[in-house]
Each structure stands twice: as structure tokens, then as C-alpha cells.
N, C-alpha and C positions, 0 to 999 in steps of 0.2 A: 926869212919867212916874216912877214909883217899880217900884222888880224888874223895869222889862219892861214893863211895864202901862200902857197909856193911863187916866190917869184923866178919865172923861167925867163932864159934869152931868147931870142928869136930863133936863133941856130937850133939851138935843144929841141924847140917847135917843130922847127923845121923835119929835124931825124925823125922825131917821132912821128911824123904823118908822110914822111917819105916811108918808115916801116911799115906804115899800115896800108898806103896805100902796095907797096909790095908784098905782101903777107896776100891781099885782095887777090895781086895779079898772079900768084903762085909762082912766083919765079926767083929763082934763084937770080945774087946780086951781082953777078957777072951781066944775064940776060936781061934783066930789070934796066942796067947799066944801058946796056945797046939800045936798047927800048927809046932810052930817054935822050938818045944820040949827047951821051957822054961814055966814060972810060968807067974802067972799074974800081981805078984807084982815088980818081973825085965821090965816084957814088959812096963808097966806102967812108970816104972822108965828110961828107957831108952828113951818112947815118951816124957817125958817131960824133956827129957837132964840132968838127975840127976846121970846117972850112965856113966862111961867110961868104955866099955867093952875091951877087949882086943882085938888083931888082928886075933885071932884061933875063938872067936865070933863072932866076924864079918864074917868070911870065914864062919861058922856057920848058921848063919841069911840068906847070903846072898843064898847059898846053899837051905835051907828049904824055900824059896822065891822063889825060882826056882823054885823048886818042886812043891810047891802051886800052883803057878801061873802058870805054862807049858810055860816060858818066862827064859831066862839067864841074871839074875842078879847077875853082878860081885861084888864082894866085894869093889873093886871102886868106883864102883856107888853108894855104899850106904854111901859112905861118902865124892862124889863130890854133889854140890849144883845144881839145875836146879831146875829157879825159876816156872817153869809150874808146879814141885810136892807139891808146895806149899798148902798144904787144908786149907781152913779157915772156914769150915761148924764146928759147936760145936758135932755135935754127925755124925762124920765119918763113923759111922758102919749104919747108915740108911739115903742111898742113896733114892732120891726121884725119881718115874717112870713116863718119859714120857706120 
């Protein structure tokens, strides 16, 4: 922690805004997985920061995000921090209904 500041990796980034944008998409990380035409066991690994994908995945992810969601999400964004993408619910894929 340096002045106040969490210093995060990129990877870390990354999970957290790949959860949010699946939390968004309501789907469970199996399907979220297919979505993104990758496996279940990279999507898995990549939400818990375990894998560095490359920069042509990322453009990848970011791409099939898009598409999903009908929203443009830059490859940027998926690896700048904004603390409001933050989930902290344990089971993200089941959203609770007003």
C-alpha cells in the first residue's frame, strides 16, 4: 500500500471486472465461459487472478463482452480498476429480484 493506495496487478483487475461484468450478464461461470468462446476452467482461473492472459485475449474477452452484453467494452476497461465493479456477493451468478 503506498499514500493510501491499494496497489493491484493487472490480473486482480482483470477478475474483478470479468465478475462484474458476469454478475451483469446473469450467468452462471460455466455459460459466461462459452459466451466468451473459452473453457470453464481458464474463465475460473482468470476470476481468481491465477492466469495472465495475453493482450490478443484480452482484445478477445473484451470483444465477446461486447457482444454479450450489447455495451462496448474496451479492452481498457477491462484491466483499469473502478471500485463500483467491485462484487462481493459469494455466488455472482444468482442475482436476488426485487
Amino acid at each position: 500500500m503506498r499514500g493510501g493506495f491499494i496497489i493491484r496487478k493487472s490480473k486482480e483487475i482483470l477478475a474483478i471486472n470479468l465478475k462484474y461484468y458476469r454478475y451483469l450478464s446473469n450467468l452462471s461461470q460455466e455459460k459466461f465461459a462459452e459466451a466468451l468462446d473459452t473453457n470453464l476452467v481458464y474463465e475460473n482461473q482468470l476470476e481468481k487472478a491465477r492466469r495472465n492472459p495475453s493482450l490478443d485475449m484480452i482484445d478477445k474477452l473484451s470483444k465477446h463482452i461486447s457482444l454479450l452484453l450489447g455495451i462496448n467494452v474496451s479492452s481498457q476497461e477491462l484491466i483499469s480498476y473502478d471500485e463500483k465493479k467491485v462484487i462481493k456477493a459469494k455466488r455472482i451468478d444468482e442475482k436476488k429480484s426485487n
